[in-house]
N, C-alpha and C positions, 0 to 999 in steps of 0.2 A: 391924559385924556386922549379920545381917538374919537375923530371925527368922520364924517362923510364919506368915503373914498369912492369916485367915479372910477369909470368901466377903463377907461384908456388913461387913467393917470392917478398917481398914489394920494392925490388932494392935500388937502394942509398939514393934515396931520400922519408926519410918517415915522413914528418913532417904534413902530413895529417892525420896520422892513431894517436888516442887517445884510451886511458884507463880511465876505470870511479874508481877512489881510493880517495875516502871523505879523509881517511886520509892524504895522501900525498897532497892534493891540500889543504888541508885547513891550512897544513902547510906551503906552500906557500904563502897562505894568511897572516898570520901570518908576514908573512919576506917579503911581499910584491912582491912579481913575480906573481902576475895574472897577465894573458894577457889580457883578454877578461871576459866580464860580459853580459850575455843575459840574458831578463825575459822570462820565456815562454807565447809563442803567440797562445797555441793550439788551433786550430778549430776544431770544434763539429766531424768532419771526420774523425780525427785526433787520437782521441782515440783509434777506432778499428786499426791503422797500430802499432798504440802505445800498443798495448796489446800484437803482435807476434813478436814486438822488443822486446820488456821487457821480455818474455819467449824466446828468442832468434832463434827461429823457424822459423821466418820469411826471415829473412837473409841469414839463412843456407840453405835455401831452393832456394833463388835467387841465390847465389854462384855457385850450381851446375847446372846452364844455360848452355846448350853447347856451349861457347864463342869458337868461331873460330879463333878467333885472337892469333898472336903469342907472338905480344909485347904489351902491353895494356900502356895507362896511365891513363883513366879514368874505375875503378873497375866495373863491369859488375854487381854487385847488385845495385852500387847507379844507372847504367843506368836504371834498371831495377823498382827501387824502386817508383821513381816517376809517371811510368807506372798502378802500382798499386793504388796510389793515384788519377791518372787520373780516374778510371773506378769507384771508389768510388764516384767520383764526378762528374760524366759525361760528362768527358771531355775526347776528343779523336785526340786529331793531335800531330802526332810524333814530330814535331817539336816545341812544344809550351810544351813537358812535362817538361823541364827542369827548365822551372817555378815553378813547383809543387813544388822542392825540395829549400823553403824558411825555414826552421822551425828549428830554430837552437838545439830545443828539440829532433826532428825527426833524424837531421843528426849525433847527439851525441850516441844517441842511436845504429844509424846505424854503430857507430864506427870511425865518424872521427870528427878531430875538424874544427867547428863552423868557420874555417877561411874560409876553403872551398866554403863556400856559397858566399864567396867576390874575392876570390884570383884564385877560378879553381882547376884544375890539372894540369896546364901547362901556357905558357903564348902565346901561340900563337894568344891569340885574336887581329884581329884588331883594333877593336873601343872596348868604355869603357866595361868591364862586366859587364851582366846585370843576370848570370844564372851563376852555377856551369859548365857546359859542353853545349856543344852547341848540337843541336836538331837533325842535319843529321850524327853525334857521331851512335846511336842505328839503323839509319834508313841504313845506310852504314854497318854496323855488320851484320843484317839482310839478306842482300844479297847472302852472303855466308852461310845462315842456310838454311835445309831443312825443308818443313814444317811437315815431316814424324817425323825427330828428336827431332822437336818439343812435339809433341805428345808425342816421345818417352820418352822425358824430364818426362812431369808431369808424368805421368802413371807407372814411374819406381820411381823416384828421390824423388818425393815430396811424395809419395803413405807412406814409412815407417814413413816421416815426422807428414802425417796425423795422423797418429796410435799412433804416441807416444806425440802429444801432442792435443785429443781430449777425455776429462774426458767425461766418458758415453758412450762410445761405447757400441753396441749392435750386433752386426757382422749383420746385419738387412740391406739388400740391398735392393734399389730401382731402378730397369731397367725402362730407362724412352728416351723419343727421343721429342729432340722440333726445331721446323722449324726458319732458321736462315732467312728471306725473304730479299732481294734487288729490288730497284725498276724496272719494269720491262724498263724500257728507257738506262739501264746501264746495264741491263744483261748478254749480250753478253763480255764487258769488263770486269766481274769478274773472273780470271782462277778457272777451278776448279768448276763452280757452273754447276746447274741443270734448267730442267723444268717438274714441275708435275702438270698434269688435276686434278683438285678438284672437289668434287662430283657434285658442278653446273655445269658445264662444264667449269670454269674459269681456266685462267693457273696462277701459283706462281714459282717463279725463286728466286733462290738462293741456302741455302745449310740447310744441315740436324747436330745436334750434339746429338748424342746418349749417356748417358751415365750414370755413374752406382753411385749412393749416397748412402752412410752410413750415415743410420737413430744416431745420438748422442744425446743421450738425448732428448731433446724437436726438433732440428731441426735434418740438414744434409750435410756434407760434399760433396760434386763431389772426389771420390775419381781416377775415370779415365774417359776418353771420348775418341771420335772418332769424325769427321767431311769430312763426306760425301756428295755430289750433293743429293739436293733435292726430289731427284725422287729414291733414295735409300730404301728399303723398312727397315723398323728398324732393321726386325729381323736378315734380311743380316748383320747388318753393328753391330749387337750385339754380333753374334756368336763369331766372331774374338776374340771383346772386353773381353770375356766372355772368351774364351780360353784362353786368355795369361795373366789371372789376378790369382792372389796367395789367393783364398777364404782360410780362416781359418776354422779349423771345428766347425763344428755346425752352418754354415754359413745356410744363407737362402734370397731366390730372391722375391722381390713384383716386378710384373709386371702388362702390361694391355694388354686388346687383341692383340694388335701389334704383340706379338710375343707366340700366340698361333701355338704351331707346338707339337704335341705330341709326336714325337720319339727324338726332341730337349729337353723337357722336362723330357721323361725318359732315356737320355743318363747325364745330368746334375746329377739326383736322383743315379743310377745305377753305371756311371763312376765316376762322380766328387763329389760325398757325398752332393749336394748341392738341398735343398728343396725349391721349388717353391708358392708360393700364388697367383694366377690368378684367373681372372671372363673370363669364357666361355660365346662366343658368345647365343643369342639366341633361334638359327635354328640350332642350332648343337643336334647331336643325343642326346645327355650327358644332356643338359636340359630339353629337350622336355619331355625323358622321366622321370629327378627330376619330374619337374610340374606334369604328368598325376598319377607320389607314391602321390606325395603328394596331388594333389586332392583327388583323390582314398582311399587311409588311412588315411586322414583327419589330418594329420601331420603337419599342421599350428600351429604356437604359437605366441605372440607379441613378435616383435621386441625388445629385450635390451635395446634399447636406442633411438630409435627413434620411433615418436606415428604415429599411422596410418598404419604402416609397420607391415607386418608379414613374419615370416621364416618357414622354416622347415630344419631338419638336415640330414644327409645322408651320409654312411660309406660305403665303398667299402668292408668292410669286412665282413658286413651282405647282399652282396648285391644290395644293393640300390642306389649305385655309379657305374656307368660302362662307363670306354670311349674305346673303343678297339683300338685308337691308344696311346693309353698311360695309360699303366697295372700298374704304381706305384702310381695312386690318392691313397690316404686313407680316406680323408672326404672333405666332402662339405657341406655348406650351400646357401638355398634357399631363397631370397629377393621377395618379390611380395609386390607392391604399387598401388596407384590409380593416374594415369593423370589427369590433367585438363579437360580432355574429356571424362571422367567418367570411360573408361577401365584399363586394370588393365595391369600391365608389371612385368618382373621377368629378375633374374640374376643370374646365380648360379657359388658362388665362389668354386674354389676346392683349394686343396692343394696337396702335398708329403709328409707332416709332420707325423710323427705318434705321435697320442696323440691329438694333438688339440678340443676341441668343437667348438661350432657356432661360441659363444660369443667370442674367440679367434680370432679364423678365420676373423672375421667383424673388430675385432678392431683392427689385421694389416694389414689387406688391406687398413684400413681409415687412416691410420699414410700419405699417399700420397695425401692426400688433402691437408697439408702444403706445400708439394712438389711442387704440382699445383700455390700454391701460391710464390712460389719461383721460378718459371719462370717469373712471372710478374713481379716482383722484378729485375730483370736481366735483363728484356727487358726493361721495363718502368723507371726502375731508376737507370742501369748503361748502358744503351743505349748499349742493347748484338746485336743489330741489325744496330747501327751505324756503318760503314763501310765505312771510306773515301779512306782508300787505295784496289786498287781492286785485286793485288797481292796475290795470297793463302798465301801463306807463313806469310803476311802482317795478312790477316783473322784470319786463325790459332793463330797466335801471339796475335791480341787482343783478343779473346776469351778467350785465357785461361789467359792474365793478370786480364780479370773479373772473371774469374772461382775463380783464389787464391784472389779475392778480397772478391766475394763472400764467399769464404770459410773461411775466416778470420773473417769477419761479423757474421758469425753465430756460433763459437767458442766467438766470444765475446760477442752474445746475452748471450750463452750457461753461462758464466762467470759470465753475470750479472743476471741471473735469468730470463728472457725475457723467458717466454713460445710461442709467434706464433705472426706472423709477423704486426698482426691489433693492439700489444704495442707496434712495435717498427718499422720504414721501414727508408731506407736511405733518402728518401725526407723529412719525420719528420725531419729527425737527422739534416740533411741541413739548415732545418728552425732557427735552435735553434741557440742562441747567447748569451752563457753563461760566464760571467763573474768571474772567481772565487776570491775571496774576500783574499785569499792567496796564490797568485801563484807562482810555481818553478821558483829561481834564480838559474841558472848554471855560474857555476865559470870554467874558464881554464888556466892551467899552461902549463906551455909546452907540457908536453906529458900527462896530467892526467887532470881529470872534479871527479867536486861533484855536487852534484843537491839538493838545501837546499829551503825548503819552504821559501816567505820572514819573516815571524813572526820570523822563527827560524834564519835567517842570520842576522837581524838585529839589536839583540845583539849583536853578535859577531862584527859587524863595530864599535859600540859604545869601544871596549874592544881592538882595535888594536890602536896602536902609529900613533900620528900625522899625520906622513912623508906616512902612509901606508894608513891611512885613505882619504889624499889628491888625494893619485893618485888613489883608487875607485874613488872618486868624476868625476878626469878626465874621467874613464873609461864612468861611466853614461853620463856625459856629451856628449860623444863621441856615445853612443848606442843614446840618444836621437836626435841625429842628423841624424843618419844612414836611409836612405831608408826605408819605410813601406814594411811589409810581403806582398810579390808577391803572385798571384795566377792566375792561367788561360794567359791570352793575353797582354803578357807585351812586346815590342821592341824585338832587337832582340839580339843573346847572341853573 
């Protein structure tokens, strides 16, 4: 039985909560008090929740959810945890996550024992269990969150998390905004959303998420966002963003035209120590007149890295850079290529940095071509545009369980050496049906688990007494009868 569990302490009843100690459990072993014997069932998905359990970051990070509640008895990370699982798999109804959490590997990790997945937190059920917690648990918690504090969650809570457990940072920001759409027949019932006219004259309804990623290494984390109506223009809904985030020094912003404002730009440079990489529109003063230097002085050279392409370079300090609403450029470079229709087009990147060249200047601007590909990724394969509840608060909430899904995912490309998203994407990973030829057997004793490859466990059965040996046998016997690993649309809890 499991009783009450308050907010700041495990209350009377804790026989869910376990400790991972090889030694003490396998002493147990020994003297015969396991309780329980699972093989691990992991799925290909499985790994990446399994990399932020095992650095412990993950968990820590769900705990500081702002649970509203006063008296709890189902822990607000395991509600929380299988929500993550959902978006990794693309699966999205609140009431059906409570399935996800079948993985007796998963739940060990997350801290409690493996009974839990049969037994609950309570016994309130009426008909048999088929889930740890039942599904209107997280959807009834909700009610009383705001979708503000939500935001306010990731954006404060999880932000120092990122930082100390992402090898490779670069303090290398990417301001970026990508359109969350709903169909337009259901519009009107989503709180909170928008409508904006698109260049054909077509309208799109739904909502806008802005927001700011740390380049790590080969990919990027979401280290904060916002989620505004549709028809919000980026830069509005960045500036906020942008103000109430803790850049570090030597920090610096890649953006795109969206949020070309030149006294935003040099209030960033001048106020906030913070240096910018942008491409300037084409009709703006600042290129027109790149283009006629560098036709004029014949300042073309090849392209670095790309054939067909030619630049030219340009310092505000000699001159040759001028924007009069924004006095802190210090150089830029000029792109000029040929269309398909023979004419020729230009782009000219500037920056605030001082020191940069061309070649600089092009290769972190292009680091956001992953980035590009990292929205697909989110929309296409954790369905960031699925939205079955129309409740903002409801919106908010799955967004950012994909947000820490995604960002988990790409810390554990990051771990396995995965340089960019065309070796590695979650629909691959989904595909895969890997068997491992030696897999973890988790043992539990009361209050303690070891986790032993079976090569290596089973010696150790050969080497225990009879009477000890026997009642493993029953335990197997008893796992081989149990119920197959749930996932997705199972009955009801």
């Amino acid at each position: 039985m499991v009783g009450v569990i308050g907010p700041k302490g495990i209350g009377k009843f804790s026989g869910q909560f376990i400790t991972h100690d090889q030694k003490r459990t396998l002493d147990a072993l020994e003297k015969g008090e396991i309780e329980r014997v699972r093989v691990s069932q992991r799925l290909p998905v499985d790994q990446i929740v399994a990399y932020g359990l095992k650095d412990g970051f993950l968990q820590t990070g769900l705990k500081t959810f702002p649970d509203p509640r006063k008296l709890w008895e189902v822990p607000v990370e395991v509600l929380l945890f299988p929500q993550v699982l959902q978006r990794l798999n693309d699966e999205h109804s609140l009431l059906l996550a409570p399935y996800m959490l079948n993985s007796s590997e998963l739940i060990t990790q997350l801290g409690y024992n493996v009974r839990v997945l049969d037994e609950g937190f309570n016994q309130k059920n009426v008909y048999p269990r088929s889930a740890p917690f039942h599904g209107e648990t997280l959807k009834h918690l909700l009610l009383s969150v705001k979708a503000e504090k939500l935001l306010e969650w990731f954006n404060r809570d999880w932000l120092s998390i990122w930082r100390a457990n992402a090898p490779g940072r670069t303090r290398q920001y990417i301001l970026d905004g990508t359109r969350i759409e709903v169909p337009v027949h259901l519009a009107k019932k989503y709180q909170g959303s928008g409508c904006v006219e698109n260049e054909d004259g077509s309208l799109s309804y739904g909502y806008k998420a802005v927001w700011l990623q740390e380049i790590i290494d080969h990919k990027g984390i979401i280290v904060a966002m916002t989620i505004v109506p549709i028809q919000v223009h980026d830069l509005k809904a960045a500036r906020s963003l942008i103000d109430g985030f803790p850049f570090e020094e030597g920090a610096s912003l890649i953006a795109d035209r969206g949020f070309i404002d030149g006294e935003w730009i040099t209030h960033l440079k001048r106020d906030r120590k913070i240096d910018l990489f942008i491409p300037l529109k084409h009709n703006m003063e600042a290129t027109q007149a790149a283009i006629a230097q560098a036709d004029h002085r014949s300042l073309w050279k090849a392209h670095p890295t790309r054939e067909k392409q030619q630049i030219a370079e340009f310092s505000a300090q000699d001159g040759g850079l001028f924007w009069k609403d924004c006095p802190v450029l210090t150089h830029g470079v000029l792109v000029r290529w040929t269309k398909k229709d023979g004419t020729t087009d230009e782009v000219l990147f500037v920056t605030t940095r001082e020191g940069p060249a061309g070649k600089r200047i092009l290769a972190t601007y292009e680091q956001r071509a992953e980035i590009e590909e990292s929205h697909r990724q989110m929309k296409e394969n954790q369905g960031l545009e699925k939205l079955p509840s129309k409740k903002f608060v409801h919106v908010v909430f799955r967004v950012l369980m994909g947000v820490i899904g995604f960002n988990l995912m790409n810390l554990f490309l990051n771990s396995e050496g995965c340089k960019d998203f065309e070796a590695f994407s979650l629909k691959s990973l989904r595909q895969k049906r890997m068997e491992e030829e030696n897999p973890k057997v988790i043992l539990y004793a009361e209050k303690t688990f070891a986790v032993l490859r079976f090569l290596e466990f089973l010696p150790l059965v050969l080497m225990l007494e009879e009477a000890v040996r026997k009642k493993l046998m029953q335990l197997f016997k008893d796992l081989d009868l149990s119920p197959a690993p749930r996932r997705g649309r199972v009955g009801h809890a």
